[in-house]
N, C-alpha and C positions, 0 to 999 in steps of 0.2 A: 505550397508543396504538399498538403495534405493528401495522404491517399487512403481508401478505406477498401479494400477487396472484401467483399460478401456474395457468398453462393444464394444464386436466386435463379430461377427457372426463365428462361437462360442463364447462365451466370453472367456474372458481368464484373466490371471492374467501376467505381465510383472515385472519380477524380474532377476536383475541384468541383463538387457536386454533379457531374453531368454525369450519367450511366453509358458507360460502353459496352455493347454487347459482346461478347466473348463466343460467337457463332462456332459450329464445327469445333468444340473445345481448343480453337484458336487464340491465343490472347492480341488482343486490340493494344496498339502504343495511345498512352490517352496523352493524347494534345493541351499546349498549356494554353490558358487561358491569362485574360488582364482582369480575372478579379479579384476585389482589395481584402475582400477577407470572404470565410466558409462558412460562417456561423448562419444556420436554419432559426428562420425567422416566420415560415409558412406554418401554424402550427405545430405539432408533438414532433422531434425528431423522429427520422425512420430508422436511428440506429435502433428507438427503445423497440420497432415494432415487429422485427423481425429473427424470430429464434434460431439464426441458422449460423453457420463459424464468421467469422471477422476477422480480419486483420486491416488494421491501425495504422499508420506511417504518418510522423511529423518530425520539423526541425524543431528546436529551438532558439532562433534566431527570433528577430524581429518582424523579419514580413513575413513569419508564419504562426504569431503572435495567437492567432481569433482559431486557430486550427487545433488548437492544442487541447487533448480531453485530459484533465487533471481528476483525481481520484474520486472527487464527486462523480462528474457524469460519467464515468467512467467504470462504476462499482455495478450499476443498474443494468449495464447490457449484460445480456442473455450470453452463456457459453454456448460453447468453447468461444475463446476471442484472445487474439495476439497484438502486442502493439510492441513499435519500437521507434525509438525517440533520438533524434540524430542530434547529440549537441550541436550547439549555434548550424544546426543546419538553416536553411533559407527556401525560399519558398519557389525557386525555378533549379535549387541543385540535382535535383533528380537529372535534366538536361544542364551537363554543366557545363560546356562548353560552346554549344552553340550560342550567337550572338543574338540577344530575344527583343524584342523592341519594348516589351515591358518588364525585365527584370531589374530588381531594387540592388538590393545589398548579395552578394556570391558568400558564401560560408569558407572556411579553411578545408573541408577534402573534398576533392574531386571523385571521391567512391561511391558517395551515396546513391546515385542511379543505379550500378553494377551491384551495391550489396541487397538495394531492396530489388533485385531484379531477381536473386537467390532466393529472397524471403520468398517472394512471390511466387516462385517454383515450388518451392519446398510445400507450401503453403497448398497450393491444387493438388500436388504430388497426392499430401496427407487426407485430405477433403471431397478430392474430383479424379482419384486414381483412373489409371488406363483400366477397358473394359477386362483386359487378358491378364491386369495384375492385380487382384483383389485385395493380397493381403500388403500392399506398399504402404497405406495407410499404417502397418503396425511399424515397419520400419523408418518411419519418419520422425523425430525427434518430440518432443511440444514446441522446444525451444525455435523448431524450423530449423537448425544449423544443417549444413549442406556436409554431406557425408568427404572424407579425401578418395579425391577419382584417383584409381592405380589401373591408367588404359595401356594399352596394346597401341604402340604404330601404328597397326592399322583403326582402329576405333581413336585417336589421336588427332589424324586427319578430318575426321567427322566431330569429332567433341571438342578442339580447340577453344580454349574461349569459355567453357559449360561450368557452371558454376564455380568460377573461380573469385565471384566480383567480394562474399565475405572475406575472403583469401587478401587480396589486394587493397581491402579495406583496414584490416588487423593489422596491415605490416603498415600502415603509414598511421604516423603518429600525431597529425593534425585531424584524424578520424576517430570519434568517440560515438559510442549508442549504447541507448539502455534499453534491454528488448526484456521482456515481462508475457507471461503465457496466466492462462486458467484453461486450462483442458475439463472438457465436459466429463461430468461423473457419469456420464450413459459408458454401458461396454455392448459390443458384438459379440454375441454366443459364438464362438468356435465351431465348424464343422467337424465335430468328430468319430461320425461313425466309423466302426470298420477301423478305427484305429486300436492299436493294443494299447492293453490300460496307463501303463507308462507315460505314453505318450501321448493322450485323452489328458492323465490329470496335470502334466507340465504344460497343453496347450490352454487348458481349463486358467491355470493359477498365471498364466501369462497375461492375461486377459483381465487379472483381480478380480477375478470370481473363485466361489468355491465347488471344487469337485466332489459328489456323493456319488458314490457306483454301490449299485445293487449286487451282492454277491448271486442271487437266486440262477441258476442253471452253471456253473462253473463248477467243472470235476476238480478233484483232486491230483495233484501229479501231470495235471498235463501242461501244455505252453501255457506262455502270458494270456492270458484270457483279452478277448477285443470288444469292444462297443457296440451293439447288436440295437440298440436304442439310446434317445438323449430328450431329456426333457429341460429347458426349451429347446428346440429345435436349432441348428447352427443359421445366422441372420438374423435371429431374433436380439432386439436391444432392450439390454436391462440396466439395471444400475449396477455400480460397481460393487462386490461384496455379495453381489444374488450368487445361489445354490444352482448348478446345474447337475440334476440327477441323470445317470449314466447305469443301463445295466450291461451288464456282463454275459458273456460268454466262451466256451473252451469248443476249441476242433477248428477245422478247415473254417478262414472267413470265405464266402460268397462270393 
């Protein structure tokens, strides 16, 4: 049942060790396989070698026993990375109901495909946003928990079904997970030019960084003074807690 989602050029999804490409920011259904355990035996794992986000997926059940990273190997992967741990899940509940000709032992809920289907979303959502939505990544949780959809009729017909699988997994009571984040201490400098200062230093401190603005060229008495310059520049990734200097100006913005 292991599953390990990591952003790699293409991205791909890493199930039951086998890479599936994720073409056309498409996601691939990864197909199960008959094999008895996941444990990398080829040399270094390639979870330690790769610094890019992660997430995690394992039961606790028995035939998903060898899949399981416990806080050793588990401390050394690089951030950001998420994991969540299905009790006595098993190692085909992702497809739980289809008839598999190698599955062992079935776990207690039938949600675990539809919850980590959420994870999974939320998960690209925050890491592999749409070209047209840039800043979704800031509205996505660490935890990955799926926002409550409040649709329209008409968007209803089209979104039936859209992340409701956490939903349906929390109301049933043979469903237990323990989901654990470390989000990376990198931040994205804010775009702020051209904004007035107000709203520069709440985008700045949103961000957990520190805003400095330059008073030099601001009148007295006139409007909120706007952002005319910004050092670093907004795109740029720093650590969280860096100074982003901001100067100032008063009159008509450009």
């Amino acid at each position: 049942m292991a599953l390990e989602v990591r952003l790699l050029g293409p991205p791909s999804i890493i199930c039951d060790g086998v890479a599936v490409p994720l073409n056309g920011r498409k996601p691939w259904v990864c197909s199960p396989t008959c094999s008895s355990n996941n444990a990398w035996h080829d040399g270094p794992s390639p979870i330690y070698q790769i610094a890019l986000p992660r997430l995690f997926t394992w039961g606790s059940g028995g035939t998903d026993a060898t899949s399981q990273l416990t806080d050793g190997p588990w401390n050394p992967i690089a951030l950001p990375k998420h994991r969540a741990v299905f009790s006595v899940g098993e190692h085909f509940d992702y497809l739980y109901d289809p008839q598999l000709p190698c599955r062992g032992a079935k776990g207690p809920c039938p949600y675990v495909g539809p919850a980590t289907d959420d994870l999974v979303t939320m998960f690209f959502a925050k890491y592999l946003p749409p070209e047209l939505w840039p800043n979704l990544p800031d509205l996505i949780p660490d935890n990955l928990e799926p926002p409550p959809l409040q649709l329209t009729p008409a968007q209803e017909f089209y979104a039936a079904g859209h992340l409701v699988g956490q939903k349906q997994f929390r109301e049933d009571t043979h469903c237990e997970v323990d989901i654990s984040e470390e989000p990376s201490t990198d931040r994205v400098v804010p775009y702020v030019l051209n904004s007035p200062r107000n709203v520069a230093d709440r985008d700045v401190r949103e961000r957990d960084l520190v805003p400095s603005f330059n008073t030099l060229g601001e009148q007295a008495g006139a409007p909120m003074p706007w952002v005319d310059s910004q050092h670093p520049t907004g795109g740029t990734v720093v650590s969280a807690g860096s100074t982003v200097h901001m100067g100032l100006h008063s009159g008509p913005v450009p």
